[in-house]
LUMSEKE-599744 format. One record per residue: residue in three letters; z, x, y of N, C-alpha, C, O in turn. Coordinates in steps of 0.1 Angstrom, whole numbers, plus 5000, padded with zeros to 4 digits. Layout:
N
ALAZXYZXYZXYZXY ...
***
This chain:
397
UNK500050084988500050005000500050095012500950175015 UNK498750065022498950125033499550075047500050145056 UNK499550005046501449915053502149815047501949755037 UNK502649815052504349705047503649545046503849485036 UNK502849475056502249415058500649335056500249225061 UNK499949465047498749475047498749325042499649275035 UNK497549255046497149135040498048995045498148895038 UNK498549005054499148915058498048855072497848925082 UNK497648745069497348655081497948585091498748495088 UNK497748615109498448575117497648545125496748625129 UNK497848415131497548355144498648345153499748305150 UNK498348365163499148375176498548265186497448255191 UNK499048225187499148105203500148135212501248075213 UNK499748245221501148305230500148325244498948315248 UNK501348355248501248415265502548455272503648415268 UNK502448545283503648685282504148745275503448835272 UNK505748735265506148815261506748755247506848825236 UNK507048655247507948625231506748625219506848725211 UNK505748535217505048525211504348675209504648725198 UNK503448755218503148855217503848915212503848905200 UNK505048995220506149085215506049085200505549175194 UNK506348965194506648885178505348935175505349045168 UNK504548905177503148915165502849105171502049175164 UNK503549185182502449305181503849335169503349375158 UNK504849335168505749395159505349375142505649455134 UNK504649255141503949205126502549315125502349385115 UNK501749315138501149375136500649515132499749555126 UNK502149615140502049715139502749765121502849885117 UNK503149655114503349655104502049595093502049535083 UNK501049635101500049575090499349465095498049475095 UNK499949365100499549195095498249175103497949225114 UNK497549105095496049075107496148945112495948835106 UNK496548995132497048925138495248865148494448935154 UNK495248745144494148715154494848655168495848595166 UNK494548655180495448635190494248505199493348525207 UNK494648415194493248295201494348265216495548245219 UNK492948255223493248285239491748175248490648145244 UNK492448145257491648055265490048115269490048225275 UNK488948075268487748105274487848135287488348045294 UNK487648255294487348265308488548305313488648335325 UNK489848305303491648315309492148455301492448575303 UNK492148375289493048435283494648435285495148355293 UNK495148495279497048525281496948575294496148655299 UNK497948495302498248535312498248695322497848735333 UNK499148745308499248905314497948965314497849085314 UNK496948905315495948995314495548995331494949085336 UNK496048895336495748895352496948955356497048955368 UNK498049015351499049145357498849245355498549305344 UNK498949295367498849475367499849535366500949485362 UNK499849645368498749715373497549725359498049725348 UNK495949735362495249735357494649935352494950035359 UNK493749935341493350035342491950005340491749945329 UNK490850045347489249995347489749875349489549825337 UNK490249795356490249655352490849555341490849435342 UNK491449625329492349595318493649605326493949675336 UNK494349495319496149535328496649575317496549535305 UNK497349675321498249805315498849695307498349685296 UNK499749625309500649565298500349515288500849535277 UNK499649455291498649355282498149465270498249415259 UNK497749585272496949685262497949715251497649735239 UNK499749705260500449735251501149635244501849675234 UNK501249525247502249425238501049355231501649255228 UNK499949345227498749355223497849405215496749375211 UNK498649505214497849625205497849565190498549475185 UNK496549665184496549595170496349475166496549435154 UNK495749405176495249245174493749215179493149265189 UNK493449145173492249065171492148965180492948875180 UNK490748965191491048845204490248745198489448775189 UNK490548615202489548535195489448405208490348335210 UNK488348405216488648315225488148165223487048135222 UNK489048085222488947975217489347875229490247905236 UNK488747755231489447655236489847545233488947455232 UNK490947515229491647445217491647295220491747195213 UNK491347295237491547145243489947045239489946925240 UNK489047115235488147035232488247025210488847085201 UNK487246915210487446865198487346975189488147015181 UNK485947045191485247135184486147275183485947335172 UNK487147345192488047395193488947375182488947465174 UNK489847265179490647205175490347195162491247245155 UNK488947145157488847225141488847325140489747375133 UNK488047415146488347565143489847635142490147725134 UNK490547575153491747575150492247555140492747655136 UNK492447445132492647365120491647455105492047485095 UNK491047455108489947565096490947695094491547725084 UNK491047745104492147895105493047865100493247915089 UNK494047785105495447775098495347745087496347775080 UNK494147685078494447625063494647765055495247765044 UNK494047905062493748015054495048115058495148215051 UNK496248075072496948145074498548185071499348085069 UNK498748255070500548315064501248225073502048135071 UNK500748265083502148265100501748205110500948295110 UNK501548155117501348085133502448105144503648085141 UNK502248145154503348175160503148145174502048185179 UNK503848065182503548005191504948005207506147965206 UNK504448045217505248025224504947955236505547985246 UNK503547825236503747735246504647635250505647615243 UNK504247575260505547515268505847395257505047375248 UNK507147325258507547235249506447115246506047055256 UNK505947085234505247005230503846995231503246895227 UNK503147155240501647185240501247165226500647065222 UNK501547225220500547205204500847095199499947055191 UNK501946995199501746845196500846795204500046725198 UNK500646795216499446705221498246775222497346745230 UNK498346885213496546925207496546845199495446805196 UNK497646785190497446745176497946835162497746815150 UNK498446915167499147025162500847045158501847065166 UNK500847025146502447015146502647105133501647165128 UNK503947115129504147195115503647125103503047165094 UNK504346995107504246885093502646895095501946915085 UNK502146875107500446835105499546945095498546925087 UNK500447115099499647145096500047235080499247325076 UNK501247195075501447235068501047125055500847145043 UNK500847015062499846935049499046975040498946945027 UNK498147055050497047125042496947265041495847305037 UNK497947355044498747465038500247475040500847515050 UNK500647405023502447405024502747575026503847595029 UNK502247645025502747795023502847835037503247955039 UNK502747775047502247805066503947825071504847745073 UNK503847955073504947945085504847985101504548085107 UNK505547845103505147835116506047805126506547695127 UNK506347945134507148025144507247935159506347955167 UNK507847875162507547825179508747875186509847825185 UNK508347995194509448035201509547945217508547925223 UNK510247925221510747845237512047905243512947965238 UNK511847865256512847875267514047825259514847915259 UNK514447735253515747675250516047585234517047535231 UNK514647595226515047585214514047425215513847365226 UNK513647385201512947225200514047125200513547025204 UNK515147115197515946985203517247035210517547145206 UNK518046965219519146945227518546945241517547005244 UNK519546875249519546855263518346915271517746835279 UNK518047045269517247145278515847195271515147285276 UNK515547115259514547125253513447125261512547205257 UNK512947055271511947005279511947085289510947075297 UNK512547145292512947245308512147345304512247395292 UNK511247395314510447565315511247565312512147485312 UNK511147775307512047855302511047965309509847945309 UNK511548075313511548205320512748255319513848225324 UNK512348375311513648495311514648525321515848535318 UNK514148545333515248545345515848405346516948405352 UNK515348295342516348165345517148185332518348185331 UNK516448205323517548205311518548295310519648265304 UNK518348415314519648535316520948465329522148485330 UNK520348385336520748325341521848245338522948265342 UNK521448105329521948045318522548105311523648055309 UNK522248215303522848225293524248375293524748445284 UNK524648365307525648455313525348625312526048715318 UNK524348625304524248765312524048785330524748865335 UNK523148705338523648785347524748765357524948805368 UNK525448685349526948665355528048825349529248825352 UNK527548915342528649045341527849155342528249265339 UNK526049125349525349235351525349285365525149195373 UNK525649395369525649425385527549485388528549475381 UNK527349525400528749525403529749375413529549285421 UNK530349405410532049315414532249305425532749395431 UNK531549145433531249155447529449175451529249175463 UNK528649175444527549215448526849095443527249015435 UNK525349095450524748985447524248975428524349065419 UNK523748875428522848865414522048945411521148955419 UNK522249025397521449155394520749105378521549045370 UNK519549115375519049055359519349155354519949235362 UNK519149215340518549275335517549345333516849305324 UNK517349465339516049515342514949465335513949415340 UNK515049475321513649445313514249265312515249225316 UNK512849195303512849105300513549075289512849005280 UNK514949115286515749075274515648965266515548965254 UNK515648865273515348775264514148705257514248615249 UNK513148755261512248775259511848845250510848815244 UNK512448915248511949025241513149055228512849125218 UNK514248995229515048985218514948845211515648835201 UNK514148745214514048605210512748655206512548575197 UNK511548735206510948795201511048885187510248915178 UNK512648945190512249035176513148955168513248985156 UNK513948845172514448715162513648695153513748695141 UNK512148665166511148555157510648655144510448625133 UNK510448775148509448895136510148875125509648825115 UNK511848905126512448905118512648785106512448805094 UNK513048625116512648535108511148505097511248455085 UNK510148535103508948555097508648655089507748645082 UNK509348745089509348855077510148725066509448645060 UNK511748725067512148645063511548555054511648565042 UNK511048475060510548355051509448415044509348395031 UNK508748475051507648505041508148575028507348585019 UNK509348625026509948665016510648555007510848564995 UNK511048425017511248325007510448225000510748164990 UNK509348215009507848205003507548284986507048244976 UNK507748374990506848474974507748384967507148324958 UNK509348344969509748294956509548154953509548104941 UNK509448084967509847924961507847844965507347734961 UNK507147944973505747884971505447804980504447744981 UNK506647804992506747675002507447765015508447825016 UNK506347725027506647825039507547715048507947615041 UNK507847725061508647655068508747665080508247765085 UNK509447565090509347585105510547685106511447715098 UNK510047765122511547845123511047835139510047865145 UNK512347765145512847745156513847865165515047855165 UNK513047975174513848045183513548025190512447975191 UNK514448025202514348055216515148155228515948235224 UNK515048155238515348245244516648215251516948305258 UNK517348115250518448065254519548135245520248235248 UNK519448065233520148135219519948285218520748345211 UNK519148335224518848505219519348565230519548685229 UNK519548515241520448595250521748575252522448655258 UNK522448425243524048415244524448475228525448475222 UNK523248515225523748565207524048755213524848825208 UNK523248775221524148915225525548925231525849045234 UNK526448855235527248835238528848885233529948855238 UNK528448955223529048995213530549055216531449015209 UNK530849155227531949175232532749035242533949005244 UNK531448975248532748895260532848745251533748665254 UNK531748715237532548615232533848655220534648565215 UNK533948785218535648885218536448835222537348775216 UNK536048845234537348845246537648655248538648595246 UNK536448625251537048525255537448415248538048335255 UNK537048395235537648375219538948375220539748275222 UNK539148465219540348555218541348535229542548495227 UNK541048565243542348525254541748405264542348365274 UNK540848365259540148275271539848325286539548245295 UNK540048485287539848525297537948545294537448565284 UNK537348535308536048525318535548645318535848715327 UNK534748685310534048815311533848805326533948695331 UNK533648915336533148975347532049045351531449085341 UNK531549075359530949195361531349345364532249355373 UNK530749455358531849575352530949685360531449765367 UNK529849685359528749715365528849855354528949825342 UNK528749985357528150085346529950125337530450235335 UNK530649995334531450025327531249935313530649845310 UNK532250025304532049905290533049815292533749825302 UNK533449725282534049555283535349595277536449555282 UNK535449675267536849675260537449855259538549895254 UNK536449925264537250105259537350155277537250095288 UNK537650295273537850385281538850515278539850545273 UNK537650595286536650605295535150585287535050665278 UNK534150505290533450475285532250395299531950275301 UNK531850515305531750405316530350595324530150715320 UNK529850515335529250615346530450685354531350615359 UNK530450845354531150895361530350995374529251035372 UNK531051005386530451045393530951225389531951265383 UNK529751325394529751445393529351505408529351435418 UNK529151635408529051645420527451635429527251645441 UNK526551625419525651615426524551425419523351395419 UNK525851355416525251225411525951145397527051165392 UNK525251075394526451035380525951065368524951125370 UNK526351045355526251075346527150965341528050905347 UNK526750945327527450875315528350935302527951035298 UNK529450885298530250955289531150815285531650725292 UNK531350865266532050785262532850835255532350925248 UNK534550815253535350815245536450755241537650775244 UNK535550655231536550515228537450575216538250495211 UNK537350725210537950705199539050835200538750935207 UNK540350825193541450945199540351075192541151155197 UNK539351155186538951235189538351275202538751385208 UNK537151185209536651245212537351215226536851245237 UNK538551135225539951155239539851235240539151275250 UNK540651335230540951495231540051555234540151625244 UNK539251575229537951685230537951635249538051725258 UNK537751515250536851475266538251565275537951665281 UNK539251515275540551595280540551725280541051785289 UNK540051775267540251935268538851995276538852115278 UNK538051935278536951955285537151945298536452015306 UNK537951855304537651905318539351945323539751935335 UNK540051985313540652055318542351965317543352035320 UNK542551855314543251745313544051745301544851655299 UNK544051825295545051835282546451755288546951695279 UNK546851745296548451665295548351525296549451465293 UNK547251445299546751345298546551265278546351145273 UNK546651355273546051345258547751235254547751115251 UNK548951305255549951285249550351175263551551145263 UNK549951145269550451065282550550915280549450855278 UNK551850835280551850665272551350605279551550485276 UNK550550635290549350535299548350555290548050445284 UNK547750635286546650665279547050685263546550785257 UNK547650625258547950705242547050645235546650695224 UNK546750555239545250475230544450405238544450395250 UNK543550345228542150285238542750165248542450165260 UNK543450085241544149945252544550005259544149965270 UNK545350135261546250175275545650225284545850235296 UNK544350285276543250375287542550275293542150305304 UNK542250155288541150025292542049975308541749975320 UNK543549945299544149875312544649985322545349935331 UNK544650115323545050135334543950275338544250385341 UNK542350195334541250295335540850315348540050405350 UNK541350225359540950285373542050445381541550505391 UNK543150485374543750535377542950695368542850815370 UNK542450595356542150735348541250825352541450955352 UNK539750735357538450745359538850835372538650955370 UNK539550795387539850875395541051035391541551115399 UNK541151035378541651175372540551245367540551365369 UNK539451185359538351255354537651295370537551405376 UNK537351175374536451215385536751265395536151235405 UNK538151385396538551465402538551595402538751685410 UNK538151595390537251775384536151725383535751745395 UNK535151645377533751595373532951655392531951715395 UNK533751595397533151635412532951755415532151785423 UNK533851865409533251995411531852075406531352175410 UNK531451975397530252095391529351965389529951855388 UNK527651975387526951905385526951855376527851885368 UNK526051735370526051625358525751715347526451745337 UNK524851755352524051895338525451935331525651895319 UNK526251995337527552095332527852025325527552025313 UNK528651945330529551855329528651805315529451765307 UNK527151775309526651675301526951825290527851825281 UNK526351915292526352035282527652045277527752045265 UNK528752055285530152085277530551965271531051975259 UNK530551845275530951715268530351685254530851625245 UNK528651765255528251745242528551845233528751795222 UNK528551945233529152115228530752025223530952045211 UNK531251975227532751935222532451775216533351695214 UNK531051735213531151625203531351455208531451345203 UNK531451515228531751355229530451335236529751415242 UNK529951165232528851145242528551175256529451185264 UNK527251185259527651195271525851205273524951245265 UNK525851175288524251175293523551165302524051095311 UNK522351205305521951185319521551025324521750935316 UNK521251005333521250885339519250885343518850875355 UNK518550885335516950855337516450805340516750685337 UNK515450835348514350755352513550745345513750815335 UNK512150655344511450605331510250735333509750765323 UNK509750795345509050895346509851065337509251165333 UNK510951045337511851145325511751095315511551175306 UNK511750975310512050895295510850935291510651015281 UNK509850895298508350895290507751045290506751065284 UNK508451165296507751285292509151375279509151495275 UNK510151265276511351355267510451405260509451365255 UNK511551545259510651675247510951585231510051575223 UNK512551525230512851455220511951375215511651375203 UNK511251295224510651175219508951195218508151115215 UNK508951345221507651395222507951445199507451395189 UNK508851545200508451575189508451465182507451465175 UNK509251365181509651245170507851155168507551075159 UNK506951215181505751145178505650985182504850905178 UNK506650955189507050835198506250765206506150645205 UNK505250855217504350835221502750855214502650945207 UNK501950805215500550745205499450725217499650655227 UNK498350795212497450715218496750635210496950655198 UNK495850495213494950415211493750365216493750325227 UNK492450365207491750365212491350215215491750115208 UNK490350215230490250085235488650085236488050195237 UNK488149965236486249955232486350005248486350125246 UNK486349975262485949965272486550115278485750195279 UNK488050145281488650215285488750355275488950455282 UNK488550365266488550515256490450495251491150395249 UNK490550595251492350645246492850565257492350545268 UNK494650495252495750465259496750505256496850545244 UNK497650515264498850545259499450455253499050345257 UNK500550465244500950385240502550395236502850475227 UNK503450325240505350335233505050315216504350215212 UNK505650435209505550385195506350285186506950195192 UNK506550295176507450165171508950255167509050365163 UNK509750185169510850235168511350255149512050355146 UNK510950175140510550105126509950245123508750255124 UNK510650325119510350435108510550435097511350505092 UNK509350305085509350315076508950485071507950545076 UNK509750525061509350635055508050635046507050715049 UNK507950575037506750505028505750435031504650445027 UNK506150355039505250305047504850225062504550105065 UNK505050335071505150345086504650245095503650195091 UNK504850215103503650125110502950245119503050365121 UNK501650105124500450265126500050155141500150035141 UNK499750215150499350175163497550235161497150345164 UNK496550105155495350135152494650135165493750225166 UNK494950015179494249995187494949945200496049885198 UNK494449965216495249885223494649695223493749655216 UNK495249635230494949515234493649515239493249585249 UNK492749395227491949415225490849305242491449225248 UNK490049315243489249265253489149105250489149065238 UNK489149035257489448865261488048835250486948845256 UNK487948815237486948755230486348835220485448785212 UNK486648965219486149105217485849055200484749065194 UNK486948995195486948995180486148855176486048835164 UNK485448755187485048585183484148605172484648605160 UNK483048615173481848655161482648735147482148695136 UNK483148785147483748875136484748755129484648715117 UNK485448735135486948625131485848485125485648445114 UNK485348455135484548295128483348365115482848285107 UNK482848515116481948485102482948475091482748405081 UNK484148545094484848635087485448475076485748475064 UNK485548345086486248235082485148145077485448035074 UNK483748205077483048105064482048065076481148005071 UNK481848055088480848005101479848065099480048185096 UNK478448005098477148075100477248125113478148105121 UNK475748205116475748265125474848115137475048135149 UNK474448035134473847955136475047835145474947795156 UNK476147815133477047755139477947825150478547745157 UNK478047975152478448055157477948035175478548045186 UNK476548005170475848035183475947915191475947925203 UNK476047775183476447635188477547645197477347615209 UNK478847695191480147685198479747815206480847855209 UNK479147865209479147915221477947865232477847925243 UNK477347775229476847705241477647595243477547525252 UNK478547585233479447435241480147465248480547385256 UNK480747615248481847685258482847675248483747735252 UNK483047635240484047635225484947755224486147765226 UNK483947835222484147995220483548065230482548025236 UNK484148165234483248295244483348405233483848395222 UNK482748505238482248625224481448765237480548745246 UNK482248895232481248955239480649055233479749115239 
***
């Protein structure tokens, strides 16, 4: 087997990030993801830039490895083609607005009629039933909702999101996961199934420390800003020429962190004798560390913390992330070739199957690139081929 995935059939019905995200992660494991997209539109991100020749950069990459097929689903002739596909598909995976593919005529039960084996993914802003089912969903309202950005930012300062699109992007690798999933409960029982994520659920399911806390004492998670929720020192410390990061939640790398800047009487001290006493009385501490820390730069200060085994790190920009020597040797970065643009760059997959890796074959492919190929491939003459594209059905280039 030359991926994990080889021979798995996928249709995607997406736009921005859940649906994609989900199917480039199937993809880059093999699955042959066809990605059907509006005539003349396509997925949205294809109109965000920044662009390169006119391709948008993002698009190349949450994209990659897939097959475009431009289809317009709202006319009749569309809508079988649609329906022809799925009878032959593993997965469907979909992240339009609440009840778009029911009023194509498109449902699970519809289409699982005439393949019980069909699993079919609908990711949404807030899940297919309760209260908020019908409400857009966008990641920044939902971080919203779902309290992250009520403890992101600092104490006193306006509303800060999450830099990336977290939920988005984690109600994304829900969906891959669930679809691995089933397709594994599939081989046994012969019968595929609906699987309902959304982005609501995928951002209060990280929650993990302040539903701890507040389980537990009913106290209100906060905003902590570059500190953690339950240790210390575990948190951004200032140095002398900027900050740096360092953690030590555990009585080793206490001591080690103490004997490193110089604090050894602090080790045996009943304010700090353990992690609770360091947490609650960590503003007194942080102003003890960050009283030597200020003498010498981040660098120093990162070299000797790591030499003694405690974490510790620089504070990067994404122009440093993307040239690390680490992430260079690990082979992290990939190029892909594109029909129009030549090589892209590309983020690799984090999924280091040993036996059987995933492979970044291509970037995101061109708005129709794959139509003629996907419909012979599905039993269409060339004749019929050429019909739906004077009805505007299909575009093809």
């Amino acid at each position: 087997m030359s991926a994990p995935l080889e021979g798995v059939k996928v249709l995607e019905v997406g736009n921005f990030i859940a649906a994609p995200f989900c199917t480039m992660q199937l993809a880059d494991l093999g699955a042959d993801v066809v990605k059907i997209e509006r005539p003349g539109v396509g997925d949205i991100v294809r109109s965000t830039g920044p662009f390169i020749d006119g391709e948008s950069s993002p698009y190349l990459l949450i994209n990659r490895n897939k097959r475009s097929l431009s289809l317009d689903m709202s006319k009749e002739e569309g809508k079988a083609v649609f329906a022809h596909l799925a009878k032959e598909a593993d997965i469907i995976v979909e992240n339009l607005s609440p009840g778009a593919m029911a009023r194509l005529g498109f449902t699970y039960e519809s289409l699982s009629a005439t393949n019980p084996g069909l699993i079919y993914v609908a990711a949404s802003g807030w899940g297919e039933s309760g209260p908020y089912a019908t409400y857009p969903g966008l990641d920044m309202i939902v971080q919203a909702m779902s309290g992250l950005i009520s403890i992101t930012g600092e104490e006193g300062r306006p509303p800060v999101k999450v830099g990336v699109p977290i939920t988005d992007l984690v109600c994304a690798l829900y969906a891959a996961l669930a679809a691995v999933t089933a397709y594994h409960v599939r081989s046994i029982t012969g019968k595929g199934q609906l699987i309902d994520v959304n982005l609501f659920e995928s951002g209060v399911s990280l929650a993990v420390w302040e539903a701890g806390k507040y389980f537990a004492t009913g106290e209100i998670p906060q905003k902590l800003g570059a500190v953690h929720q339950a240790s210390a020192p575990y948190q951004a410390i200032a140095a002398a020429d900027g900050y740096f990061c360092l953690g030590a939640p555990s009585a080793p790398t206490w001591r080690s962190l103490c004997e490193v800047f110089g604090l050894t009487e602090l080790i045996e001290d009943p304010d700090y004798i353990d992690n609770p006493h360091r947490f609650a009385n960590r503003p007194a501490l942080i102003a003890r560390i960050e009283s030597v820390a200020k003498t010498q730069p981040a660098a120093h200060w990162i070299d000797e913390l790591q030499e003694a085994g405690v974490p510790s790190g620089a504070i990067r920009t994404y122009d440093e992330v993307f040239s690390d020597a680490h992430l260079k040797e690990r082979g992290f970065f990939v190029t892909a070739p594109h029909t129009k643009i030549g090589a892209t760059t590309q983020i690799g997959s984090p999924m280091h199957l040993h036996d059987t890796p995933p492979q970044i074959r291509t970037a995101g492919p061109l708005l129709g690139e794959h139509t003629s190929e996907i419909l012979t491939a599905a039993g269409y003459s060339q004749s019929e081929i050429k019909e739906l594209l004077a009805h505007g059905v299909v575009s093809a280039i």
